[in-house]
C-alpha positions in Angstrom: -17.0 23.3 -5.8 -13.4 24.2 -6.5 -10.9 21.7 -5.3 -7.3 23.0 -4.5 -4.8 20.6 -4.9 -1.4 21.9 -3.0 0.3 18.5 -3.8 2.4 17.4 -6.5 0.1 14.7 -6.9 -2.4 14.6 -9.4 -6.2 14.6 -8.3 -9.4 13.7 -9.3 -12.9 14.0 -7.3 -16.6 13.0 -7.9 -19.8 12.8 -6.8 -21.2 9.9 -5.0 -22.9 8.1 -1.9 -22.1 6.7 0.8 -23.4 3.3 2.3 -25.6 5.6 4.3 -27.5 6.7 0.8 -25.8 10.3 1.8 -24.4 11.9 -1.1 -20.7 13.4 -0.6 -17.8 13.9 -2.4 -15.1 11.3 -3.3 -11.4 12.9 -3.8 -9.2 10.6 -5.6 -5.0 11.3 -5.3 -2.6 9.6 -6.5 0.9 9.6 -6.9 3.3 7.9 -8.5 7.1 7.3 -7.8 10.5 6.2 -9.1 14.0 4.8 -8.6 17.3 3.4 -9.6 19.7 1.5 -8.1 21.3 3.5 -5.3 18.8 6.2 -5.2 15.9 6.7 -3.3 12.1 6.2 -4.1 11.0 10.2 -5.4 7.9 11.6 -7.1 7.6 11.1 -10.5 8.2 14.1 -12.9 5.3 12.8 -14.7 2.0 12.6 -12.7 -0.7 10.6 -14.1 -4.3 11.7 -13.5 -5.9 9.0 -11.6 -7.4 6.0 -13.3 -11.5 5.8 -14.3 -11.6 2.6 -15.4 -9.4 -1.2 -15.1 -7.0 -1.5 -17.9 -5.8 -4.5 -19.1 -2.9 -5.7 -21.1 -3.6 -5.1 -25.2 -6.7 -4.1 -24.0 -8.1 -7.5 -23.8 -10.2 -7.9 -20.6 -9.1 -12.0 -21.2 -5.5 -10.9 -20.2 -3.9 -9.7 -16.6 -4.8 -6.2 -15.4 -2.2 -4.1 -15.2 -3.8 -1.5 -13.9 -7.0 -0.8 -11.5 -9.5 1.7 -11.3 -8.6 4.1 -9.1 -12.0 6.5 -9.0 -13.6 4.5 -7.0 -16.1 4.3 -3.3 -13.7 4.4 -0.8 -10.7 2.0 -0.3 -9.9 1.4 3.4 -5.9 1.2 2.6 -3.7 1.8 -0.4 -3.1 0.2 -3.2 0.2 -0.2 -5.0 0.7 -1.8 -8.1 4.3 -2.6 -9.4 4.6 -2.4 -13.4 7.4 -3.1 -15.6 9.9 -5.1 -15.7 12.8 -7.1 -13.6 15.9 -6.4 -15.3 18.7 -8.3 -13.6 22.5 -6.7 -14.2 23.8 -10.4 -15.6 21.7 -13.3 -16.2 20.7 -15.4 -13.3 18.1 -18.6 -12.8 16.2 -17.0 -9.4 16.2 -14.2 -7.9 14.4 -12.9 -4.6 13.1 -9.5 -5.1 11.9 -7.3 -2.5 8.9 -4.3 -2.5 9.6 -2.6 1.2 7.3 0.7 2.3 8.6 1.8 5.6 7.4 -0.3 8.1 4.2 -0.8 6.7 4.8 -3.3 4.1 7.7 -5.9 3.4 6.9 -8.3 0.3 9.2 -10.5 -1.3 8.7 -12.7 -4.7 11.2 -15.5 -5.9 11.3 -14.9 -9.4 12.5 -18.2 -11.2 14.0 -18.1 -15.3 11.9 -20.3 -17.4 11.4 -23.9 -16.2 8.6 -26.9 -17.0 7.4 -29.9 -15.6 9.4 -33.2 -17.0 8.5 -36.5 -16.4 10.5 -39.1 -15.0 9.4 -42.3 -14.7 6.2 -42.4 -12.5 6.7 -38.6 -11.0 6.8 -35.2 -12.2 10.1 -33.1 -11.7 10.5 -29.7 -12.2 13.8 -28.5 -14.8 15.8 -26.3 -13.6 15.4 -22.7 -14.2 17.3 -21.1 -17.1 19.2 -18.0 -16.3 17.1 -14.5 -17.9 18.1 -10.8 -17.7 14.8 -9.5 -18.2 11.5 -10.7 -17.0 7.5 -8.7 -16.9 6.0 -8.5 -14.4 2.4 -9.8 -15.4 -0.1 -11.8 -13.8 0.3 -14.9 -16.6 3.5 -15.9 -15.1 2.4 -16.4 -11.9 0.4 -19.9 -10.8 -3.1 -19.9 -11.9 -5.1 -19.9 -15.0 -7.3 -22.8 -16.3 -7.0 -26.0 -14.4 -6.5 -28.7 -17.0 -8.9 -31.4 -15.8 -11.6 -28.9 -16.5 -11.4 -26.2 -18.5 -14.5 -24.7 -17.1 -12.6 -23.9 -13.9 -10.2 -21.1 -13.5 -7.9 -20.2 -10.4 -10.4 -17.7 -8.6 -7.1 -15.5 -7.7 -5.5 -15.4 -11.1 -7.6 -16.7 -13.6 -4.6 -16.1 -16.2 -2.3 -17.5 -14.5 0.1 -21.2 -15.6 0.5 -23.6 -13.7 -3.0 -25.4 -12.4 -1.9 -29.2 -13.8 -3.4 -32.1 -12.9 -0.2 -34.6 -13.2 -0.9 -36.7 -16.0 -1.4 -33.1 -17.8 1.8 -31.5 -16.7 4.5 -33.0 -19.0 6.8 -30.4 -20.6 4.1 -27.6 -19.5 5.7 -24.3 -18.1 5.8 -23.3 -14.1 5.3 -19.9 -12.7 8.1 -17.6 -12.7 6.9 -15.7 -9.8 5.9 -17.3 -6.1 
């Protein structure tokens, strides 16, 4: 079988089955895209082929995957992952950022500088944020990871993640920077 690709996308295709048991062909096509302030979201010069297995940061499964398999059984919708960084013109505590595809998508994450719990008195207060120019986006700094009263439970949605205190456990312990 020759597969034509008349994109400027990069392709990759395998055998496989459907849930039927009836063997067919999976065609894999991704692209990927950039942009700058004040210019529009383009194709990449650079196409990647598409990605055979999850990678993960170092490549330590233990740490945030920063990128999926993408040869895969078929995926009802798209996926798009967002890597790199926030870099911020000047130095601010929070900032909203915004991820908008058409009409078809419209996310927004509150990205906060670095802040912990503090106790005061009998409660648990949150410091204020400290102003940063340049913050990664990974999944470790957003809420999750091992709750403290039991370190045999993890956050089933980001089991890397900071943030999963019990109070008495919180003091001087660091928030998410992403909600």
């Amino acid at each position: 079988m020759d597969l034509i690709n008349t994109t400027p996308f990069a392709v990759a295709s395998m055998f496989a089955r459907n849930l039927a048991g009836q063997e067919c062909v999976l065609i894999c096509i991704t692209g990927r895209f950039e942009w700058g302030e004040g210019l529009p979201l383009s194709p990449a010069k650079e196409q990647e082929a598409p990605t055979p297995l999850d990678q993960f940061t170092d490549d330590d499964s233990s740490k945030s995957m920063w990128k999926g398999a993408e040869v895969s059984p078929p995926k009802p919708k798209a996926d798009i992952y967002v890597c790199g960084s926030i870099r911020l013109a000047e130095p601010k505590p929070l900032v909203d950022c915004s991820l908008v595809v058409g009409t078809l998508l419209h996310k927004v994450v509150r990205v906060w500088g670095p802040r912990v719990w503090r106790k005061s008195g009998d409660k648990m207060l949150q410091s204020a944020p400290e102003a940063f120019q340049t913050m990664s986006v990974q999944w470790e700094r957003a809420f999750g990871g091992v709750y403290s009263a039991d370190v045999t439970r993890h956050d089933k949605n980001n089991p890397v993640g900071i943030g999963w205190y019990e109070p008495q456990d919180a003091d001087n312990r660091p928030l998410p920077n992403f909600e």
